[in-house]
N, C-alpha and C positions, 0 to 999 in steps of 0.2 A: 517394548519401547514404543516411546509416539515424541513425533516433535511437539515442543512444546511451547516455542517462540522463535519468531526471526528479529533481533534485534537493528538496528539502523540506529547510526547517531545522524542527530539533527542540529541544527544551528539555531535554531528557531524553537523551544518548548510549543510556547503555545502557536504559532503559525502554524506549527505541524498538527497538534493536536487541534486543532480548527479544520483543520483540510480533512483528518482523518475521519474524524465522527460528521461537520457537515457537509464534505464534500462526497466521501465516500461512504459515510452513513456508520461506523463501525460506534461502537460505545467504549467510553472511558473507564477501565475496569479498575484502575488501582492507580496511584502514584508512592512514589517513596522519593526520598532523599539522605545523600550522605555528604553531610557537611565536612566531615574528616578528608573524605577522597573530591571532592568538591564535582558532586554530578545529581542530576536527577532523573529518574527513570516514568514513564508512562505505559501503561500496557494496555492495549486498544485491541476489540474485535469485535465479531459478529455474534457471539455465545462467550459464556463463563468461563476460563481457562482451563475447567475440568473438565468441559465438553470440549475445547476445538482449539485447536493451534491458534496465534494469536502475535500481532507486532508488539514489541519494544522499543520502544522512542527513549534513547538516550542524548541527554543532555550534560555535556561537559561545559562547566559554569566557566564562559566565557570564550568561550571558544564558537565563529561564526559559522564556520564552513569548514568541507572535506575536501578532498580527492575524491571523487567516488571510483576511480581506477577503470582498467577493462575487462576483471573477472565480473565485475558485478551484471550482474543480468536484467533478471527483473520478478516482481511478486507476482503471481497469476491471482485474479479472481472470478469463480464463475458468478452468470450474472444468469437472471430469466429472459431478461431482450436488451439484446446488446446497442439496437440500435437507441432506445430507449433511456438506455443510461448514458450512452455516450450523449444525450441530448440533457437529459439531469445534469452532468458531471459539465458540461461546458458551463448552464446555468447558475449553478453554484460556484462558477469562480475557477473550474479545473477545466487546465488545459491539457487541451488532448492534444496528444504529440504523431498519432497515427489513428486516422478515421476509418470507423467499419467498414471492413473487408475481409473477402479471402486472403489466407497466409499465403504468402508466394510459393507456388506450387501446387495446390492443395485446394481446399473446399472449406474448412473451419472458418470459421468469421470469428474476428478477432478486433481488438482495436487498443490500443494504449493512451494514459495519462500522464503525464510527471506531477510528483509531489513537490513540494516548493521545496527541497532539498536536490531534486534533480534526479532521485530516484524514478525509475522506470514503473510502473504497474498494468500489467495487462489484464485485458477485459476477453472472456471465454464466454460462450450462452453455455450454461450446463447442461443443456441437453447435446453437445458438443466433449463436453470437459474433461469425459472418460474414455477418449478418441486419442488416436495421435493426431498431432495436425495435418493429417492426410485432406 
């Protein structure tokens, strides 16, 4: 087994997929549409869905907004310099919700985004990523 998507619904199709590919850089791999069940799907990553797990951006037609609740966490991404994208990622329009640093406790440097859904996304250096956040 390999995971093969993390889905999120969005209120927003394309504000989301604008943040995705130019704020975070990922490519627009597919769309579909079910006009019967009335939603539309996007699948967005860094490689082909055959090589690498990957988001799903759902869209429920008409529907603006979630809950996004208190199980939901956050998506990890390792990055090559963290300080570096945290400085891309503000320039393109994304807000960073938590500036490069050590994790509380620890030594990892870490840093987080929100997606204009409200979702969480953290930023790892990968030379980090296969660590605990020790």
């Amino acid at each position: 087994m390999r995971i093969l998507h993390t889905m999120l619904r969005v209120g927003n199709l394309e504000r989301s997929i604008k943040f995705y590919t130019e704020v975070l850089g990922m490519r627009l791999l597919r769309t579909s549409e079910n006009e019967q069940y009335k939603y539309t799907l996007a699948f967005l990553g860094y490689a082909d869905e055959s090589e690498s797990a990957v988001i799903e951006l759902t869209y429920n037609w008409g529907v603006e907004s979630y809950e996004l609740g208190t199980a939901y966490g956050h998506i990890a991404l390792g990055v090559d310099d963290i300080y570096a994208t945290v400085e891309a990622v503000r320039q393109a329009g994304g807000k960073i919700t938590r500036e490069a640093g050590a994790v509380l406790g620890g030594k990892t440097i870490i840093a987080f985004v929100e997606d204009p859904d409200g979702y969480k996304i953290e930023f790892i250096e990968n030379k980090n990523a296969q660590k605990a956040l020790g």
